[in-house]
LUMFI-758021 format. One record per residue (C-alpha): z, y, x. Coordinates in Angstrom, 3 decimals, padded with zeros to 6 digits. Layout:
BEGIN
pz,py,px
Z,Y,X
...
END
This chain:
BEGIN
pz,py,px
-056.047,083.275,224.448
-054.627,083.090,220.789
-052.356,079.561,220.734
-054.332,076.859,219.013
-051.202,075.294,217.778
-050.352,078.523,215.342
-054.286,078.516,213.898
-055.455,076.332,210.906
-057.289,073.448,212.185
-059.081,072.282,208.624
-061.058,073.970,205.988
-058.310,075.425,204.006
-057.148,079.002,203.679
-054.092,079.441,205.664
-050.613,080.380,204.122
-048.915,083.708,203.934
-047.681,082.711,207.246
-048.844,080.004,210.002
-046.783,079.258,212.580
-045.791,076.275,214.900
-043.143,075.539,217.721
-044.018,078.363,220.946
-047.155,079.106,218.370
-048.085,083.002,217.268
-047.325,083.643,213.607
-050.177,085.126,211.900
-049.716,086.921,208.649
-052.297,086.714,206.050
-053.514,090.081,206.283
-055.134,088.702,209.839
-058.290,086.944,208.645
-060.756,086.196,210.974
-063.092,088.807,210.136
-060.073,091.526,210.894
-059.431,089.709,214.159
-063.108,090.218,215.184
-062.615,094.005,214.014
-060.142,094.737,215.929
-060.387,092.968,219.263
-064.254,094.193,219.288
-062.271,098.047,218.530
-060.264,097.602,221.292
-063.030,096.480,223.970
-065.339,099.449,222.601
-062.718,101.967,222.658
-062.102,100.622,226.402
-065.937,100.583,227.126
-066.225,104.465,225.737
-063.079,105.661,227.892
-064.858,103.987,230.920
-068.034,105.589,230.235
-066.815,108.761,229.346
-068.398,110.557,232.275
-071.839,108.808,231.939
-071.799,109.814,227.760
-070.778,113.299,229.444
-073.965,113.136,231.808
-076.049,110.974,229.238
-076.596,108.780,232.038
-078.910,106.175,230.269
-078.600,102.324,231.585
-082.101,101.723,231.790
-085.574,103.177,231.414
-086.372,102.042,228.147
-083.311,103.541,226.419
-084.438,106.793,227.470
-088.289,106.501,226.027
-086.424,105.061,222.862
-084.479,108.311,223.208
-087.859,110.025,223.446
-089.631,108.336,220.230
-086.287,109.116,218.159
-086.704,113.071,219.216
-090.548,112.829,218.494
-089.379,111.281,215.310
-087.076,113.904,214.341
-089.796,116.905,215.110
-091.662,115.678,212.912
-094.044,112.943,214.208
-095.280,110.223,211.212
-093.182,107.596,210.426
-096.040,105.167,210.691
-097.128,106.800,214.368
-095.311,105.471,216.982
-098.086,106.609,219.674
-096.065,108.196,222.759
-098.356,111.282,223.245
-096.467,112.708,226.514
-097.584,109.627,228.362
-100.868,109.286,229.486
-102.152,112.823,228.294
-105.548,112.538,229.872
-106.225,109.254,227.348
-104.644,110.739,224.677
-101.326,109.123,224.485
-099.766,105.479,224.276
-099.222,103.491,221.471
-095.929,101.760,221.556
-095.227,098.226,221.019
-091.834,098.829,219.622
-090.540,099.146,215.978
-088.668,101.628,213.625
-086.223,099.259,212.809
-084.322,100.046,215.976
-085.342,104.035,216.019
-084.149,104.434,212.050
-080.120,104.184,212.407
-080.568,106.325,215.709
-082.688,109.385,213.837
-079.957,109.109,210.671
-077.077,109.511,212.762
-078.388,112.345,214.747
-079.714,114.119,211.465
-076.801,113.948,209.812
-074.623,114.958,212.907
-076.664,117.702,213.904
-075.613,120.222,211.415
-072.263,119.400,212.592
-072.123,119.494,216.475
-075.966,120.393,217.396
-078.902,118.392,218.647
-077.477,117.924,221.987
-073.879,116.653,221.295
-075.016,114.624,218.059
-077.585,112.540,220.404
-074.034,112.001,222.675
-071.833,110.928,219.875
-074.632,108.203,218.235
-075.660,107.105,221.426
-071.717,106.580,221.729
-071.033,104.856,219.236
-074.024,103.002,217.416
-074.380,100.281,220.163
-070.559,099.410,219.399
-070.690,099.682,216.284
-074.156,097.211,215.916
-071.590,094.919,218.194
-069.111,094.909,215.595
-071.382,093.603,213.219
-072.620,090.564,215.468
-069.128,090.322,216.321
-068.527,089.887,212.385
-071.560,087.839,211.794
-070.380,085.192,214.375
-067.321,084.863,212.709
-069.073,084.288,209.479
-071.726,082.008,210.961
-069.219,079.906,212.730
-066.256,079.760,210.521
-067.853,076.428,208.867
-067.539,074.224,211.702
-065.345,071.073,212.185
-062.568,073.260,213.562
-061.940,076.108,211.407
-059.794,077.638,214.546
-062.827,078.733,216.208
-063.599,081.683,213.607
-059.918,083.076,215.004
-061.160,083.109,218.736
-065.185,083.310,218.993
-064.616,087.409,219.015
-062.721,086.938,222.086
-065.061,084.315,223.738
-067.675,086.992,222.381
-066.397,090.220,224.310
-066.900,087.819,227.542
-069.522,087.035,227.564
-071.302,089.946,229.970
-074.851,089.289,229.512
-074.326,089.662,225.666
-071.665,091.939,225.909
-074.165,094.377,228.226
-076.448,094.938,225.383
-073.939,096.819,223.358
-072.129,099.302,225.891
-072.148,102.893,225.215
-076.010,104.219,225.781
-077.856,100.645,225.528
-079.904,102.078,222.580
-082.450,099.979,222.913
-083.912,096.985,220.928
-082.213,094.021,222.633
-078.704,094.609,220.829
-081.010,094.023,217.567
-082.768,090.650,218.714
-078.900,089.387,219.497
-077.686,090.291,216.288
-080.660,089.023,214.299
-080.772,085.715,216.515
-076.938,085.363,215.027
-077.919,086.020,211.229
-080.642,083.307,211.945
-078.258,080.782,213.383
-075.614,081.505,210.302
-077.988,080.767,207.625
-079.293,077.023,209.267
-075.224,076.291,209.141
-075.300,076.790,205.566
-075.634,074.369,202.952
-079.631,073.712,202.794
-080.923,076.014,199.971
-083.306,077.773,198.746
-081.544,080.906,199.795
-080.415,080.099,203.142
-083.932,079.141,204.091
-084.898,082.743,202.443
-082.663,084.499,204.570
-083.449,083.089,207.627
-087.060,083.376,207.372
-086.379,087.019,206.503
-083.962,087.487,208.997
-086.395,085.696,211.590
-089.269,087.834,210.366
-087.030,091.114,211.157
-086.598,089.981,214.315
-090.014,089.446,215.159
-090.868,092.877,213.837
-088.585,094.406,216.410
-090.172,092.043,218.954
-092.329,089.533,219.427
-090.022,088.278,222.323
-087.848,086.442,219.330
-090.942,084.106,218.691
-089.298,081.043,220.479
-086.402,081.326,218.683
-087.699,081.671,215.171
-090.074,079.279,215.954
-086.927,076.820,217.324
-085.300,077.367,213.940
-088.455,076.519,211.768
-088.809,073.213,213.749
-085.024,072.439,213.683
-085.736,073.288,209.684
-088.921,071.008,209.573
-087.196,068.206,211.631
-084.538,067.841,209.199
-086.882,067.205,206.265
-089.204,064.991,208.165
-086.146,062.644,209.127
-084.721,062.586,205.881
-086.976,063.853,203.074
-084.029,065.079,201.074
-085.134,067.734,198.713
-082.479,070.436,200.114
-084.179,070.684,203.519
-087.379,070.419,201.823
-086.231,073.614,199.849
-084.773,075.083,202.710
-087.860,074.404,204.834
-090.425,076.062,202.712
-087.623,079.473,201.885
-087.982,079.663,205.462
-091.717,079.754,206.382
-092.312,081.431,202.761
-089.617,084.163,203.658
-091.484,084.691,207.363
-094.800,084.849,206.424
-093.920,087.676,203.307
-091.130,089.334,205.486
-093.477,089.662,208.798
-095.945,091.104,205.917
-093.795,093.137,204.229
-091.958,095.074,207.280
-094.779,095.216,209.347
-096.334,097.681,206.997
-092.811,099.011,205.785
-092.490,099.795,209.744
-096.119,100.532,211.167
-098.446,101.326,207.976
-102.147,099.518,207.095
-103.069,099.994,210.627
-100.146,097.653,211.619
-101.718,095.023,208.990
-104.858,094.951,210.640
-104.230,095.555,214.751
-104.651,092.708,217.088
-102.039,092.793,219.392
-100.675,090.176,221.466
-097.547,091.657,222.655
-095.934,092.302,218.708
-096.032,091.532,215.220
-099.853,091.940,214.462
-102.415,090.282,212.327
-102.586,087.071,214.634
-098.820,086.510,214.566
-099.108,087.196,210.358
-102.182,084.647,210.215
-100.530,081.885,212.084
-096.885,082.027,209.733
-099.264,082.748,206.354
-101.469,079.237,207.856
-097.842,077.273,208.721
-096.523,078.169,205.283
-099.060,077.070,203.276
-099.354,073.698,205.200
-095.771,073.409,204.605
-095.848,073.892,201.330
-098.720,071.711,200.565
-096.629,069.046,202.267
-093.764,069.855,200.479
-095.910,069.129,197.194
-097.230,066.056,198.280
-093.154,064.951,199.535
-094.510,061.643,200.966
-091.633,059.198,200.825
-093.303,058.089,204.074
-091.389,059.656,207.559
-094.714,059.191,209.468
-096.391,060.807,206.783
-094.227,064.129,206.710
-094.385,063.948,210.588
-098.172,064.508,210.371
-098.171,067.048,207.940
-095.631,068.818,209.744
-097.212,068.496,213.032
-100.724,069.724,210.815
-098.534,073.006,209.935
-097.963,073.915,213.969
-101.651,073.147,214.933
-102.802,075.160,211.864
-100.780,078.387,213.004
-101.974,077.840,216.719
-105.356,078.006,214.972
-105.223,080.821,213.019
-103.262,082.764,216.016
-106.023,081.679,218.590
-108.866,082.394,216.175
-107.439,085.736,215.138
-107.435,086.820,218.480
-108.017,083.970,221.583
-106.589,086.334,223.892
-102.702,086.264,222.586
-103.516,082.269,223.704
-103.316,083.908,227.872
-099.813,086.061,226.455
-099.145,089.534,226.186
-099.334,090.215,230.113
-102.599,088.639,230.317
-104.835,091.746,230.509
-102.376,093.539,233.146
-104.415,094.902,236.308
-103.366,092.652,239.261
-101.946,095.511,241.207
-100.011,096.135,238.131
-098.430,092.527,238.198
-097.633,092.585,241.653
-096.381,096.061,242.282
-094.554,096.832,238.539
-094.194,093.328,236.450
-093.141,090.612,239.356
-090.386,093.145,239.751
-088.807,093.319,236.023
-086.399,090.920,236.551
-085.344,090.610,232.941
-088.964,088.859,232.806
-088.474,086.593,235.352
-087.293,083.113,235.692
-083.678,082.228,236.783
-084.886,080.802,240.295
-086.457,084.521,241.791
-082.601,085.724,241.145
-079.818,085.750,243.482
-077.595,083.076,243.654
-074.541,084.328,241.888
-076.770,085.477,238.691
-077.951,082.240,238.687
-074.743,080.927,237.813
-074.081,084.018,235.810
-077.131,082.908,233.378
-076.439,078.924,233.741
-072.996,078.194,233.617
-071.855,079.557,230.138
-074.553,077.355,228.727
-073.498,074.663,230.398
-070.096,074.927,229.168
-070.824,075.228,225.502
-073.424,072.706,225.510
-070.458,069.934,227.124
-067.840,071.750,224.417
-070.942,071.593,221.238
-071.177,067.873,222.762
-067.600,066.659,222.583
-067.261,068.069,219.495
-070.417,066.288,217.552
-068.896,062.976,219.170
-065.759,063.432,217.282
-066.608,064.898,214.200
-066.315,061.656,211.192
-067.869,064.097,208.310
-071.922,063.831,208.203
-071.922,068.097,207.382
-069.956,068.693,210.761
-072.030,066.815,212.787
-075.287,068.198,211.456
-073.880,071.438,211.873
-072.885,070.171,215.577
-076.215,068.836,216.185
-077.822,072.393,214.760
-075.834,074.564,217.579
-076.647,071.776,219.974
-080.542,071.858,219.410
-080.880,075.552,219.337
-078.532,075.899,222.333
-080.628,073.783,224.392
-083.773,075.462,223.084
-082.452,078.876,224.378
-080.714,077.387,227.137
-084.245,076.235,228.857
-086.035,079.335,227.691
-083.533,081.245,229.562
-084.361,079.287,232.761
-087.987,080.767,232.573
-087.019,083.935,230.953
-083.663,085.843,232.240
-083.301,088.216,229.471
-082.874,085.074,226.553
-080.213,084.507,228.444
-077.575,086.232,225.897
-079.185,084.758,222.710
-078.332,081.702,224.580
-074.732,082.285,225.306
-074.490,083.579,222.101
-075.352,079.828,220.896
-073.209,078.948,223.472
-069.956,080.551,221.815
-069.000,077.453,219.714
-069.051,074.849,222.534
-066.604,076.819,224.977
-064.507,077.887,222.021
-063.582,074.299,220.769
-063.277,073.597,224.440
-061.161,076.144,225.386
-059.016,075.828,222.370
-058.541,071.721,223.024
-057.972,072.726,226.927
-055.158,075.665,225.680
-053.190,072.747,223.513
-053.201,070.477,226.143
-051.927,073.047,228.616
-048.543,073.964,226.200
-047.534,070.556,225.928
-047.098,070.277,229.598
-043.302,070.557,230.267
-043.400,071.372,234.466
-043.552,075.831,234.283
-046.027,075.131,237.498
-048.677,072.465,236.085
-048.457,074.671,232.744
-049.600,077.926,233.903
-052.719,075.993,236.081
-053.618,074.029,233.242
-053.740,077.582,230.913
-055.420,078.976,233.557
-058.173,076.117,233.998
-058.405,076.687,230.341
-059.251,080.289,230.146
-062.104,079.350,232.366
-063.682,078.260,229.347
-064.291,082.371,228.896
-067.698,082.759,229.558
-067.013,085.886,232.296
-064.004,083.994,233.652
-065.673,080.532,234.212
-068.441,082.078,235.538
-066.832,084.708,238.116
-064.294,081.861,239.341
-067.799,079.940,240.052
-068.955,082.850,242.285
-066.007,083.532,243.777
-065.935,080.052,245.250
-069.419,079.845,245.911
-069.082,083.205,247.721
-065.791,081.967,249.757
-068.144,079.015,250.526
-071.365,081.116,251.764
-069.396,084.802,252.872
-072.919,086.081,253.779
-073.723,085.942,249.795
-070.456,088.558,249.639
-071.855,090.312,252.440
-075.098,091.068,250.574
-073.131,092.249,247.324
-070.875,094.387,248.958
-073.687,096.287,250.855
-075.530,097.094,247.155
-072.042,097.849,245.515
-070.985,100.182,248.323
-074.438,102.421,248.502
-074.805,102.846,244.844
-071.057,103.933,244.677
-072.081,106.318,247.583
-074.835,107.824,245.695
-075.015,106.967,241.964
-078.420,108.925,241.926
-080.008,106.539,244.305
-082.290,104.751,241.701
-083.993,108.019,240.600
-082.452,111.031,242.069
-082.232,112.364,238.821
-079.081,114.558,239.405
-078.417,117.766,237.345
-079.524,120.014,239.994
-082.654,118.041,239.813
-082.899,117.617,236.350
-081.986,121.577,235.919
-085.273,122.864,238.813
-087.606,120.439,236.589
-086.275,121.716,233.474
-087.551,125.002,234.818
-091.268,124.503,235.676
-093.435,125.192,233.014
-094.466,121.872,231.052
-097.190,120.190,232.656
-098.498,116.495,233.282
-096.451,114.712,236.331
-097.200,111.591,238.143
-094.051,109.985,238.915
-093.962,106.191,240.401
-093.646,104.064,237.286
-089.934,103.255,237.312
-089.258,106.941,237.707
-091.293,108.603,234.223
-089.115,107.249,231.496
-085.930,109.419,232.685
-088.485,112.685,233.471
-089.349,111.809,230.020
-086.086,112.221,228.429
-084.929,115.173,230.313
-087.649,117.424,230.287
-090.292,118.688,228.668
-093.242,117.347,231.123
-095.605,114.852,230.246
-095.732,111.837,232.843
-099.185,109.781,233.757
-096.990,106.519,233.523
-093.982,105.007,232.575
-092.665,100.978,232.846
-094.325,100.436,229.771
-097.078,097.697,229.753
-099.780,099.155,227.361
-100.628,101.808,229.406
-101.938,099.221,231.707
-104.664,101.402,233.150
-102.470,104.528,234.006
-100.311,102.029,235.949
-102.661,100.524,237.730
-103.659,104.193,238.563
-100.169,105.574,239.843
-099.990,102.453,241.878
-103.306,103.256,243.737
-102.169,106.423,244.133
-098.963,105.880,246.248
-100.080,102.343,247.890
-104.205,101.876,247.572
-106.799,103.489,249.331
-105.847,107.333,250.756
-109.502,108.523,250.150
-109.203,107.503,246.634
-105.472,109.108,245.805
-107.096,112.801,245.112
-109.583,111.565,242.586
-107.436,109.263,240.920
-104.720,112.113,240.703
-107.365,114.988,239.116
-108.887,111.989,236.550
-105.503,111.937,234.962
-105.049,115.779,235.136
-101.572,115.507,236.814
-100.985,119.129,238.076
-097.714,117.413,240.271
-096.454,114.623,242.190
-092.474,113.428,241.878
-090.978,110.916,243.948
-087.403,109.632,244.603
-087.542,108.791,248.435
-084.901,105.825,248.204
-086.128,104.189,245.087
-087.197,100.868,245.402
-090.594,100.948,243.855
-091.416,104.232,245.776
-090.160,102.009,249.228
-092.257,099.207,247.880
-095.124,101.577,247.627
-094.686,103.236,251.221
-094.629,100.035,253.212
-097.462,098.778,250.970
-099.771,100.460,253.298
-098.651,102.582,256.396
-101.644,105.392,255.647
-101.176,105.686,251.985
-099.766,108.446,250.093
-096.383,107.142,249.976
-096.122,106.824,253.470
-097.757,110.378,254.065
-095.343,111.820,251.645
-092.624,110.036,253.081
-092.983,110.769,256.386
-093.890,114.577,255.692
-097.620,114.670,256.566
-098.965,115.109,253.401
-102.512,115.318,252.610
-104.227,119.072,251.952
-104.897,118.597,248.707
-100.760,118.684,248.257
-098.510,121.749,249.085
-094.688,120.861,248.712
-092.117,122.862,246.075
-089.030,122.682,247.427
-086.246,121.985,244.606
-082.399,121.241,244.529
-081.578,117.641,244.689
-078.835,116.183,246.216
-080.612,112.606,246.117
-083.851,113.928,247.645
-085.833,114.082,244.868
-089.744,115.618,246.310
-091.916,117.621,243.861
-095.236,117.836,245.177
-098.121,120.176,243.624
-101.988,119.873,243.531
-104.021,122.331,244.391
-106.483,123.801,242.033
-109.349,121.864,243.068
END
């Protein structure tokens, strides 16, 4: 950790020089901003050399990096702009219509344009797929600098990059590969949070509307959050009445409601104006912000001297949007997952973890998700408490609220558990920099170097594998259980899909034709070959999943019929996967148990390809 004692504790620039007794001297070429630069260089050039082999392999981290991979490609042959429809899943119905936005595809389809020419398709895919995730790090890594260098202790700009690169569920989001959107919804949470630590203006409540608006348009996931910041926004005005968060307020809701507008069509054309979807930005979303923000401003008009008064017409704003959303479209009130098929939820969605709240996960990511939270909510605490200017403890009390907010949400949700460790970064910095003073004044050598280490344990990573470490010392069958997992996947890294080359290479080789996979399986057939797939883990295509679950674990007499409605011409497993095990002992006479045990049905003949992860490849007769 950097010594506190050499960094400048108040809000002006630092010399040529800072130093102090046993402190690091810092030149002024080493602004905060370069510091961030270059320690988030040096843990991405350490994250490429460790991936090397998987960029190599293009071993994608997750399923939905590869069908992002798959609407860039469509994107480059020539598919609209305004079409994000996913026509190689679900064939028989004519494709799938995405949820996802061109925001997050555009940077990806640049890159590999302009690389192409240079290296070909193949290797310019590699080299942005590389380096983009990094490189979208760098500038959160930046932004939190920027956002954060305003607080009580100006020190905290100096270290945040390193509390940022430890923190491993943000820090997961931006490895080498992680193409997807969730990198994006970090980084935009981050502009979001730097603009309500500004000075209330106009422009600060612009920019975060805007910046809250892009975030929605990527997903609607971010709704909590940029609905946290407009009450923190609309809070602050009620309380006071002062005319800055009453311009910051309405810049806010004014900048969401044209921003969600404007890139909505800038990303998904008139039909994205007018679609009524619950699960993304769509017309019920647009009608509830354009309802909010002209309640808001009508209030902001009237600015009642009154507190009860604003109260009301604040609290009028949040039942108007509710309105508008719910009249738009009353089914968004049930959420996006409403309309999945029961066999879908039990088989496909009670397993995304991500989606799940903290108490279905194992103990140690429990603490994982909790502790770092916990830790800058005690540090954002302490610091508030001894802050004597009104601006730092508002700005204080403004990481605080949204911490908490995100901290709780994470609880019920596990994957807003990084925008809530991002809010988190603050707290355990002025706490780890307070603990790391303390420590070098100690004169024993022995009580010195426990008292630095206690204080590193205000890293994120650190605090919370120390935790686990104990807790597994305490409970050894807890180590037991991780060691098992750890050593079969590093016995055979192609246990999740038994997509290795040799299998990739046979499927390659059929001639294109419609597949039904089990759902976790279609996204990576997706990327690496030219097949079309009944089904992927992708929630729209609700009644093609509820389909390829009947198929493998319903009823045996209806498997055949199911199979020829959706024109799949062959049948893929992985026989260790876990969904494909969840399907098999499902129901001891269904498909996947058939297939499984080698007593396939006659409508199936077996084609025998090269897999060293026994990957199966079934066919269907002509009927």
């Amino acid at each position: 950790m950097i010594d506190a004692s050499a960094l400048p504790a108040g809000g002006a620039a630092p010399p040529d020089t800072a130093s102090a007794p046993g402190g690091i001297v810092l030149g002024a070429w080493f602004t905060p901003v370069r510091i961030a630069l270059i320690i988030w260089g040096a843990m991405s050039l350490i994250a490429i050399i460790a991936k090397w082999h998987a960029i190599g392999m293009l071993d994608l981290p997750d399923t939905d990096d590869a069908m992002r991979m798959a609407q860039v490609r469509d994107l480059l042959a020539g598919q609209g702009w305004w079409d994000l429809s996913q026509y190689r899943v679900n064939a028989a119905g004519g494709g799938v219509l995405m949820h996802w936005s061109r925001i997050v595809d555009a940077p990806l389809a640049v890159g590999i344009l302009l690389l192409k020419p240079l290296f070909g398709q193949v290797m310019a895919e590699r080299i942005v797929m590389a380096l983009w995730p990094p490189l979208l790090g760098a500038a959160l890594s930046v932004a939190c600098v920027v956002g954060y260098r305003g607080l009580s202790d100006r020190r905290i700009a100096y270290v945040v990059p390193l509390f940022l690169i430890m923190s491993g569920y943000i820090l997961v989001q931006f490895r080498p590969l992680r193409v997807d959107h969730h990198g994006w919804q970090i980084f935009f949470a981050m502009l979001i949070m730097m603009q309500a630590l500004r000075p209330a203006t106009w422009r600060a409540g612009l920019l975060g509307g805007f910046f809250g608006a892009a975030l929605l348009a990527i997903s609607i996931e971010g709704l909590p959050i940029v609905a946290l910041f407009a009450g923190l926004a609309a809070l602050r005005w009620a309380l006071h009445g002062r005319a800055e968060d009453r311009a910051r307020l309405c810049g806010y809701m004014g900048a969401l409601a044209g921003g969600a507008l404007l890139l909505q069509f800038a990303t998904r054309g008139p039909a994205g104006l007018l679609g009524n979807w619950c699960d993304a930005l769509s017309a019920p979303y647009m009608a509830a912000f354009a309802a909010a923000a002209a309640v808001v401003f009508a209030a902001a008009r009237a600015n009642s001297g009154q507190l009860w008064i604003r109260f009301l017409l604040l609290g009028l704003a949040g039942v108007s949007a509710a309105g508008a959303l719910v009249w738009t479209e009353p089914q968004c009130a049930n959420g996006p997952f409403a309309t999945l098929d029961p066999i879908v939820v039990k088989y496909w969605y009670l397993h995304v973890l991500e989606g799940q709240p903290v108490w279905v996960s194992k103990p140690q990511d429990a603490i994982h998700v909790i502790l770092p939270s916990l830790v800058g909510l005690a540090g954002a605490l302490l610091a508030w408490r001894g802050c004597a200017a009104v601006e730092d403890r508002r700005n204080w009390a403004t990481i605080i609220v949204a911490l908490i907010g995100a901290a709780v949400l994470s609880l019920f949700v596990l994957r807003s558990a990084s925008t809530a460790h991002l809010f988190a970064l603050p707290g355990c910095a002025w706490l780890g920099l307070r603990a790391w003073a303390r420590a070098r004044t100690i004169a024993s050598t022995v009580p010195r170097i426990l008292a630095s280490v206690m204080a590193a344990l205000t890293l994120p990573l650190l605090g919370s594998l120390a935790v686990v470490g104990a807790l597994e010392v305490a409970v050894p069958s807890l180590k037991g259980e991780a060691d098992k997992t750890e050593m079969a996947e590093a016995a055979n890294p192609y246990t999740a899909n038994c997509l290795d080359p040799a299998a990739i290479a046979g499927l390659g080789q059929l001639p294109p034709t419609t597949i039904l996979t089990p759902i976790d399986l279609g996204a990576p057939v997706l990327f690496w070959t030219r097949h079309s797939l009944v089904a992927t883990p992708h929630h729209r295509n609700k009644e093609a999943m509820a389909d390829t679950i009947r198929v493998f674990a319903g009823d045996p007499g209806q498997a055949e019929a199911l199979v020829r409605k959706q024109k799949a011409t062959l049948i893929v497993f992985c026989r260790t996967a876990n969904d494909f095990s969840k399907y098999r002992q499902a129901r001891k006479d269904g498909l996947a148990a058939e297939l499984y045990a080698g007593t396939p049905p006659d409508w199936l003949e077996a084609m025998p390809i090269a897999s060293r992860a026994g990957l199966s490849v079934w066919r269907v007769k002509p009927e």
